[in-house]
C-alpha positions in Angstrom: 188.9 94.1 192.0 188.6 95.5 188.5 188.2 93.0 185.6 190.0 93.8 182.3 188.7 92.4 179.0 190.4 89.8 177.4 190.5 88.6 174.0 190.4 85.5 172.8 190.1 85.4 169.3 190.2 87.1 166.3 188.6 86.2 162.6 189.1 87.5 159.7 185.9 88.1 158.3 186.0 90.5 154.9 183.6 88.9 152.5 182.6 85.7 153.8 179.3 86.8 154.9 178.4 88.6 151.9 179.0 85.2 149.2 177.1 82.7 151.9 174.5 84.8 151.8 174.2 85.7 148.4 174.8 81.7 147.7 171.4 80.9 150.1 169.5 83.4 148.0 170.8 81.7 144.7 169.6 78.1 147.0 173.2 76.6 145.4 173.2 74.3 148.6 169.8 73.1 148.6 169.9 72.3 145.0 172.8 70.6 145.6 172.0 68.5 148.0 169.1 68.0 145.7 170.3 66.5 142.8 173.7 65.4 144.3 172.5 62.9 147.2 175.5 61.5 149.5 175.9 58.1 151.1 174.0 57.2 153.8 177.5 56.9 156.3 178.4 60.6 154.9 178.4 62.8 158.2 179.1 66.3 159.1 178.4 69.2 157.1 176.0 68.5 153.8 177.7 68.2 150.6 176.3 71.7 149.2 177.1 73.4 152.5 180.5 72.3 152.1 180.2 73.3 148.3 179.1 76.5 149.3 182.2 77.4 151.8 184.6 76.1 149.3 183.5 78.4 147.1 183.3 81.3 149.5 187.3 80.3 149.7 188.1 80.1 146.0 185.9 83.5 145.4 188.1 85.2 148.3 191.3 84.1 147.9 191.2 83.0 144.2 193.0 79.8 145.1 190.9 76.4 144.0 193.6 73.7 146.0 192.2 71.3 147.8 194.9 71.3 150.8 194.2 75.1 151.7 191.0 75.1 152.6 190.8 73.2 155.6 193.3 75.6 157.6 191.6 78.9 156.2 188.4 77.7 157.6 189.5 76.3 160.8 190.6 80.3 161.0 187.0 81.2 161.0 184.8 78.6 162.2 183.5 80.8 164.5 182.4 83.1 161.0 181.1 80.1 159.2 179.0 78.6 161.8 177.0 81.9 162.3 176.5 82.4 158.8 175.6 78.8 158.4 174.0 78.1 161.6 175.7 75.1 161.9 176.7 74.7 165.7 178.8 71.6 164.4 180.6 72.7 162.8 184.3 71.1 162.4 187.4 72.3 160.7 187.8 68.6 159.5 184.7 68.7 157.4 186.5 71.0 154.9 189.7 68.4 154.9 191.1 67.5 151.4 189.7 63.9 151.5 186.4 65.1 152.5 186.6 67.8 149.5 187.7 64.9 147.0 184.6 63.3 147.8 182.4 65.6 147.0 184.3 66.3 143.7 183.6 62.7 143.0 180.3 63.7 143.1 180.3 66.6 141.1 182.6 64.9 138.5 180.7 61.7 138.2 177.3 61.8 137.4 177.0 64.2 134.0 172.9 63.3 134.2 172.7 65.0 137.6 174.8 67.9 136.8 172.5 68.7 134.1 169.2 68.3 136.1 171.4 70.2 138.5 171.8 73.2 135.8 168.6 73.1 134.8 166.9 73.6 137.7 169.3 76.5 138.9 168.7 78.7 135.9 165.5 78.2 136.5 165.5 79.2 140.2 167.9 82.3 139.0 165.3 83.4 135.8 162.7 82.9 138.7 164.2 85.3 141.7 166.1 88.0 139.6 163.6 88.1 136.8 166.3 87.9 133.6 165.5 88.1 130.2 165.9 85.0 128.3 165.8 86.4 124.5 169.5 86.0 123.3 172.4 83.0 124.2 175.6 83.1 123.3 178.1 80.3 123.1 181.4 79.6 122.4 184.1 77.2 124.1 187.7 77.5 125.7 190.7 75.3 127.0 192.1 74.6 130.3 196.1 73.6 130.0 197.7 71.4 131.8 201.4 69.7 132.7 200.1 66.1 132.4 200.8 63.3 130.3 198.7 62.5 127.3 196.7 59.1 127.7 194.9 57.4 125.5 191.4 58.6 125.6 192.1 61.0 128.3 190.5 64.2 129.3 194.0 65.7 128.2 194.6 65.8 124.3 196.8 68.1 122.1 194.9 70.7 120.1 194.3 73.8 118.7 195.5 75.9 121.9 193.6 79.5 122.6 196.2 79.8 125.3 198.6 79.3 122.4 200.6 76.4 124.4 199.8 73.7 121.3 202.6 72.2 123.2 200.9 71.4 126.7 197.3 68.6 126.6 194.4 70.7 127.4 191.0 70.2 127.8 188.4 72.0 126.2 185.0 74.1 128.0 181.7 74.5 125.6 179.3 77.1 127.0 176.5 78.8 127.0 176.0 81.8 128.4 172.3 84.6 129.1 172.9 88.2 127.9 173.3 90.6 128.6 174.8 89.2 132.2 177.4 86.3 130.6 175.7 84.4 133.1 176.7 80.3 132.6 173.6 78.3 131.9 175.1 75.3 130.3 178.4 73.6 130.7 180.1 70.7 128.5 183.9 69.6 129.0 185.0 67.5 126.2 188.6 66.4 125.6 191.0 68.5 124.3 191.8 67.1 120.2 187.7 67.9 119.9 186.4 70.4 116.8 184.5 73.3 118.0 181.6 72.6 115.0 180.1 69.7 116.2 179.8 70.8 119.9 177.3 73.5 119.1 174.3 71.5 118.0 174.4 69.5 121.8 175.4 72.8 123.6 171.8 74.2 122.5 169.4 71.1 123.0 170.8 71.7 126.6 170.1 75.7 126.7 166.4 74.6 124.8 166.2 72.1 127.7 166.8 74.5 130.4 165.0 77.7 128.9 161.7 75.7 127.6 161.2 78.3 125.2 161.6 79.6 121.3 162.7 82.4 120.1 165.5 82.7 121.3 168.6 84.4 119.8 171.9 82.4 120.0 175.4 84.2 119.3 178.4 82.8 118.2 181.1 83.0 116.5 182.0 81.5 112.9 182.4 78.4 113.6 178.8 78.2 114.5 178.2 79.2 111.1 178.0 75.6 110.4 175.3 74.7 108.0 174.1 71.4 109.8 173.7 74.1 113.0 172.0 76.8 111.7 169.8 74.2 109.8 169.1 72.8 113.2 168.3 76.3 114.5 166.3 76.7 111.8 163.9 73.9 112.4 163.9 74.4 115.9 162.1 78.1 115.3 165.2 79.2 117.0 167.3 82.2 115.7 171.2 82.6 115.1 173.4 85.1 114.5 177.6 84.5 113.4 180.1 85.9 111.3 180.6 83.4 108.1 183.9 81.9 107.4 186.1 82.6 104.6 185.7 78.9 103.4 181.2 79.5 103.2 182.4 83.4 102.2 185.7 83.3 99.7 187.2 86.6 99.1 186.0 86.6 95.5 182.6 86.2 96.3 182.5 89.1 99.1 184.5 91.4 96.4 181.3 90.8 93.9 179.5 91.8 96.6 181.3 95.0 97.3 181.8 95.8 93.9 177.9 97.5 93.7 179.3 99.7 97.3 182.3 101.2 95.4 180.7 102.0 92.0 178.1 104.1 94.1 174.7 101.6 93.1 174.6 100.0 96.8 173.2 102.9 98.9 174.8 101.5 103.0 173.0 101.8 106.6 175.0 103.6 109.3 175.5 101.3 111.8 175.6 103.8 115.8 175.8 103.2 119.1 175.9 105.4 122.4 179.5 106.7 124.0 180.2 105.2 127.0 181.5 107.9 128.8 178.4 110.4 127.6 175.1 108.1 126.8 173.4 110.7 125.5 175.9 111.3 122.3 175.8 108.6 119.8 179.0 107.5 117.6 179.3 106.0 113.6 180.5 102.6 114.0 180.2 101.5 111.1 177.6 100.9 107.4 176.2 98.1 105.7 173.8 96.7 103.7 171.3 93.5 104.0 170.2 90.8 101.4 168.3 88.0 101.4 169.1 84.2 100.4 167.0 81.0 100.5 168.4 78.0 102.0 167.4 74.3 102.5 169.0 71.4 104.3 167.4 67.9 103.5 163.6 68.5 104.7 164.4 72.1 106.0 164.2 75.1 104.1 164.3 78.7 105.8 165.2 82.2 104.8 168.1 83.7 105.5 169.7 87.6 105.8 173.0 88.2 104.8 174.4 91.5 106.6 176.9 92.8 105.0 178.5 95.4 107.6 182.2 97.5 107.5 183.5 97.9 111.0 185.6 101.3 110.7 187.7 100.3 114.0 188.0 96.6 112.9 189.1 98.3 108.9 191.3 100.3 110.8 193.2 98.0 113.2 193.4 95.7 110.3 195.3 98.8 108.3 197.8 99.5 111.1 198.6 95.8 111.0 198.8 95.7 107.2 201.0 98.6 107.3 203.2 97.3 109.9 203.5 93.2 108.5 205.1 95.8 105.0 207.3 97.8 107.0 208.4 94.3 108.7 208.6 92.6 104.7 210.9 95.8 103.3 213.0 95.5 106.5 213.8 92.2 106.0 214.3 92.4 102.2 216.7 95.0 102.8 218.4 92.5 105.3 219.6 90.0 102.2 221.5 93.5 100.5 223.7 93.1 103.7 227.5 91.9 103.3 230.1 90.7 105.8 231.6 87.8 107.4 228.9 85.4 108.3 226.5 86.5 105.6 225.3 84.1 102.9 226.6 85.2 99.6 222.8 84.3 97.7 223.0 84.1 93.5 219.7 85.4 91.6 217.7 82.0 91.9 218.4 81.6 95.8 217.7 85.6 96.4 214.4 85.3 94.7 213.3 82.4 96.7 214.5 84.7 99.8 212.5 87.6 99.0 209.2 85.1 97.9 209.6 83.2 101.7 209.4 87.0 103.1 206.3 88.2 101.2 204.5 84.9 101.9 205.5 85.0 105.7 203.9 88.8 106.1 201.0 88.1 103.5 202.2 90.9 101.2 202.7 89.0 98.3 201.3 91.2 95.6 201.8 94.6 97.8 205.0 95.0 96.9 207.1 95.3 93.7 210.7 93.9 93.8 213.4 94.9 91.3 216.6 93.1 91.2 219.6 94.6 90.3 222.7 92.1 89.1 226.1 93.0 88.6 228.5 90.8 87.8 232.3 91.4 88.4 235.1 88.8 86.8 238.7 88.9 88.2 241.7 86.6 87.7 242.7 84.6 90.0 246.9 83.4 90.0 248.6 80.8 89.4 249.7 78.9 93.0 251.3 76.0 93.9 250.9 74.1 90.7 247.0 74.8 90.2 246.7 77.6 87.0 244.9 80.9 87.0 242.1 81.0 86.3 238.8 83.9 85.6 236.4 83.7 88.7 232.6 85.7 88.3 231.2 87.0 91.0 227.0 87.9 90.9 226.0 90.5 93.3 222.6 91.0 93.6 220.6 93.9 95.5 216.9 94.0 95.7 215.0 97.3 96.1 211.1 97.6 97.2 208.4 99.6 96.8 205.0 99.5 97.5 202.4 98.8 95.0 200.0 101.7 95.7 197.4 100.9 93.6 197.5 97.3 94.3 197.1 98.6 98.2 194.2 101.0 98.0 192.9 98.2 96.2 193.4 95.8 99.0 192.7 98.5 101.8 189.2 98.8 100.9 188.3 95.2 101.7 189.4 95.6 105.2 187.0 95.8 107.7 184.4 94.2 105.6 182.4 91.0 107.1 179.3 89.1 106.3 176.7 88.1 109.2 174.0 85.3 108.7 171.2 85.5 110.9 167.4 84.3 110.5 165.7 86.2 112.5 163.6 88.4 110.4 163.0 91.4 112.7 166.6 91.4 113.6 167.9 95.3 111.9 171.6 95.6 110.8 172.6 98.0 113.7 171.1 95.7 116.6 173.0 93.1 114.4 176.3 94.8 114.6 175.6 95.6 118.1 174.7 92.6 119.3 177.8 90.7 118.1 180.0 93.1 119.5 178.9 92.6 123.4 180.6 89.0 122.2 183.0 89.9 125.4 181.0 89.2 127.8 181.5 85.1 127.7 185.1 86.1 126.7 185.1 88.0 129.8 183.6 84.7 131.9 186.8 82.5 130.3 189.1 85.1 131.7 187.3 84.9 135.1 187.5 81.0 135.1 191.4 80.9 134.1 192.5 84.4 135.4 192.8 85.2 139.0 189.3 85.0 140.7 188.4 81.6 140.1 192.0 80.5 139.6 191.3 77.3 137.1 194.5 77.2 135.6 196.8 75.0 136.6 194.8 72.1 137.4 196.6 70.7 139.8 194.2 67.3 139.9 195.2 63.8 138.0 191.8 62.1 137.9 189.0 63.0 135.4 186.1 62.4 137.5 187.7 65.3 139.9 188.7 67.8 137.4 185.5 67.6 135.9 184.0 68.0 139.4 186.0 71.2 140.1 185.4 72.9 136.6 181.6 72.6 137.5 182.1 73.7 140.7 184.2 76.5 139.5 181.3 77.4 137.0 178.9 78.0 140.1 181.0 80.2 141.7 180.9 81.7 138.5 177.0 82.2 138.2 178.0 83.7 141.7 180.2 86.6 140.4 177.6 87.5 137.4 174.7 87.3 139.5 176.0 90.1 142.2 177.3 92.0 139.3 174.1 92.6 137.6 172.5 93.0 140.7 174.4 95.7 141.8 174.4 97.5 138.3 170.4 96.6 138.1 170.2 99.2 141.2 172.0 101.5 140.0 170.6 101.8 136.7 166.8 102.4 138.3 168.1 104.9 140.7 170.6 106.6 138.0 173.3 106.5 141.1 176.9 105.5 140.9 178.7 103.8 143.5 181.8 105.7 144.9 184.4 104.6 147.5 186.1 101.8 146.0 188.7 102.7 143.8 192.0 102.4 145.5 193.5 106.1 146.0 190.6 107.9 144.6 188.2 108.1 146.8 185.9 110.6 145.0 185.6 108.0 141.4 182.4 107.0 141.0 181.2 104.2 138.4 177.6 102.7 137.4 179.3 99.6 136.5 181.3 97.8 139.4 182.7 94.7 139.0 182.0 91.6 141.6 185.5 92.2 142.4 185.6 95.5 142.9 182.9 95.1 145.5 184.4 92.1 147.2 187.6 94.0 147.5 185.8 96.6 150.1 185.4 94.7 152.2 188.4 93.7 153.6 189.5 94.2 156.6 186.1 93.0 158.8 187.3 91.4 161.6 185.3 89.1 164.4 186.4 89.6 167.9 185.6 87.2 171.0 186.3 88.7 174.1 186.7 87.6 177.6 185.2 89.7 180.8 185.3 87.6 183.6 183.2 84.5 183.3 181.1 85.7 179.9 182.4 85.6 176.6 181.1 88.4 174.4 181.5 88.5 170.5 181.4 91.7 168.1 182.3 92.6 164.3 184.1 95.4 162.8 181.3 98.0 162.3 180.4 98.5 158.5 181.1 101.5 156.9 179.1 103.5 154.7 180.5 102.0 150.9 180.1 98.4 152.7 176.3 99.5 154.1 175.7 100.6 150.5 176.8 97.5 148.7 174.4 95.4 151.1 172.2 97.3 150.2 172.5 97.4 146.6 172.5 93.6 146.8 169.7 93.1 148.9 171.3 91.6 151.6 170.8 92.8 155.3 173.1 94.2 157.1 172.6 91.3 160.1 174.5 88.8 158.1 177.8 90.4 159.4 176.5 90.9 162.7 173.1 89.4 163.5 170.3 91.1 166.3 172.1 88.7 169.2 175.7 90.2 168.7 174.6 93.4 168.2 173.1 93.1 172.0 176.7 91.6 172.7 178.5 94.5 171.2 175.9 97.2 173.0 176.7 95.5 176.0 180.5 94.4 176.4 180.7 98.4 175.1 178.6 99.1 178.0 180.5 96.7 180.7 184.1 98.4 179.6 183.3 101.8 179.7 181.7 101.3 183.5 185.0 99.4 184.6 
């Protein structure tokens, strides 16, 4: 009698293997468990093992709640327990309650989270060899649909979701170029400046790093004097725009003033195309000066760079030009009659037309000319009240654009002045430098956008939203660290990857993104099948995109499909075609 295979079960497999593995090479669960010790009753699965299969969920299905994950992975314990080796698996370690807990862990104890991020940057600086010459930091906000408390994590602020209406939290870090890897995290409540947060954000970088030296990148409201001071003395180096309140426009126009007459001679500013490395494009010019400056017992030098952007003068035109279209359109709006239209005298016109110009900042861009006629008819006599002469004042308005006063201003756009002490720093590397400030930009969309799904925070209590930010913030480290890997390879070779562009098969980049590769691997599916008395268990073969990745990433292929279920596979293939 002939036996027919049966199967049992199916898994979905896709990318599971890939983010367990790369998550023991980064040693996130040992560390863990390292720094983050549970009670002595806590059984089951160890709190970084856990940490490390939630994650593997939030990274795969961009979805952070707590109630989904025990059902996805009672769908593929048979998955996790071979990439774990974890024979005990349950479904019920991964329960909400049990994930709270471990939150409470995270979320609790901000002196173990930051012996915890100190030792993982140095295990990461360690295995993948990064550079640790420049920082940048800057912070962002987390929004949320709570109530506001007294003291709470939740505060109303200045929003960069631009929700000033909705509490948020706010997120101060620190991220290694040219990755926007996280090394240091701080989550501070929501009402909190962005100056005062800088100073703590780099004693915990210095902390971590052990070194000087080092470059740190931010924005202008780094430009702090009590920070750079503080750089300064700690024979670090900064580089940030200065604000309009430490660089007034009449200051920066006596600066430019020597650049129009001709006497400042400017530094072309290039950088390489994209597209075609090996042509070179004019960014922008600028020139360099020097100032002294001394903060109680510290005194350092300091190098103004005073660079013009051409895109940034030319994206600041268009909007000029569009805010006076917007202005004239408007003023033309108060020369409209008919029913439900004001009827405005000189005085309230004026006022109008001033309210306008302030609103679009073109004040002195435009020159206004009223125009008042005045009309007097008589009214008749009617039911006892006498006639009587009644004035009417029309006024119309009529603008034109000042064009010298708008060359005048157009020349300033574009302009910007950088402060940096770091005396072998040059104007272009300067410039080019503070323009790769997207890459932590691009590690705040990651954390609120869809991959690691931050936003909402579903959570009430502050101990586990901090727990799941810093959690999140791992799996973040996860995304950058495949990322560069990947590109690393690429970039010794001088290979592109192809094959993972939706409907374009052929597309080939030297840049993937973690999600990109993540994405190709969908649809790897684990099969347990029945033949008589012996179960047998096999995984959807890799293909060649898949292979490559692996080995981009310098991960074997066995983590899919180990030496043991190979011999399966060779041998339920064997046992079917025989029947």
């Amino acid at each position: 009698m002939e036996i027919s295979p049966k199967v049992i079960k199916i898994e979905r497999v896709d990318d599971i293997p890939l983010l367990l593995a790369q998550m023991k090479k980064m040693e996130i669960a040992s560390l863990l468990d390292t720094h983050f010790p549970t009670h002595g009753n806590w059984q089951g699965l160890s709190l970084g093992d856990m940490g490390t299969v939630w994650l593997s969920h939030i990274l795969s299905e961009g979805d952070h709640r707590l109630n989904s994950v025990q059902d996805w992975a009672g769908a593929r314990l048979g998955t996790l327990k071979f990439c774990l080796g974890a024979d005990a698996l349950r479904e019920l370690d991964f329960s909400d309650d049990r994930l709270c807990q471990m939150l409470d862990y995270l979320g609790g104890d901000d002196a173990a989270w930051e012996n915890y991020e100190r030792e993982q940057n140095a295990t990461l600086l360690r295995v993948y060899d990064l550079k640790t010459s420049r920082v940048r930091i800057d912070s962002t906000t987390a929004k949320s649909y709570v109530a506001v408390e007294p003291d709470g994590l939740f505060q109303l602020g200045h929003s960069k979701e631009h929700r000033p209406d909705l509490p948020q939290l706010k997120i101060n870090q620190s991220t290694l170029d040219p990755l926007g890897m996280p090394l240091t995290m701080t989550i501070v409540s929501g009402e909190r400046a962005d100056d005062p947060l800088y100073v703590p954000e780099i004693r915990k970088v210095q902390n971590c790093l052990q070194k000087h030296g080092v470059l740190y990148v931010g924005d202008c409201k780094m430009a702090a004097l009590p920070t750079r001071a503080y750089l300064a003395a700690s024979e670090d180096y900064y580089l940030c725009p200065l604000p309009a309140v430490q660089m007034p426009a009449s200051e920066l126009r006596a600066l430019l003033t020597p650049v129009w007459t001709g006497q400042q001679t400017l530094i072309p500013v290039h950088r390489a195309l994209q597209a075609t490395p090996e042509e070179i494009e004019h960014i922008a010019d600028g020139f360099a000066y020097h100032v002294t400056l001394e903060v109680g017992d510290v005194q350092w030098q300091e190098t103004r760079l005073v660079v013009h952007s051409f895109k940034h003068a030319d994206a600041k035109q268009r909007a000029l030009d569009k805010r006076i279209e917007q202005a004239q359109q408007e003023i033309e709006g108060i020369n409209q009659r008919g029913r439900g239209r004001k009827h405005l005298d000189l005085e309230q016109t004026q006022a109008s037309v001033q309210t306008i110009l302030k609103n679009h900042e073109v004040t002195n861009l435009l020159d206004v000319q009223y125009e008042v006629q005045t009309e007097t008819t008589t009214k008749r006599a009617y039911r006892g009240k006498a006639a009587k002469d009644v004035t009417r004042v029309d006024v119309t308005v009529q603008t034109k654009r000042n064009d010298t006063a708008y060359e005048e201003y157009v020349r300033t756009l574009g302009w910007r002045v950088f402060a940096s002490n770091d005396p072998e720093l040059s104007l272009e590397e300067a410039v080019l430098a503070y323009r790769e400030e997207y890459l932590i930009e691009r590690g705040f969309n990651r954390l609120r956008g869809k991959t690691l799904g931050m936003t909402p925070l579903y959570l009430s209590s502050t101990t586990r939203i901090k727990g799941l930010i810093r959690l999140l913030c791992i799996g973040l480290r996860v995304l950058c660290i495949v990322e560069f890997t990947a590109r690393e390879a690429l970039r010794k070779m001088a290979e592109k990857l192809s094959l993972i562009y939706a409907g374009n098969p052929k597309r080939c980049t030297a840049k993937p993104t973690t999600e990109m590769m993540l994405r190709a691997f969908t649809g790897i599916n684990a099969i347990e099948v029945s033949l008589g008395e012996t179960n047998w268990h096999s995984v959807t073969p890799l293909n060649a995109v898949q292979t490559r990745i692996l080995d981009l990433l310098g991960l074997p292929a066995t983590i899919y499909q180990g030496p043991d279920r190979q011999a399966e596979s060779k041998e339920l293939a064997l046992e079917i075609s025989e029947l």
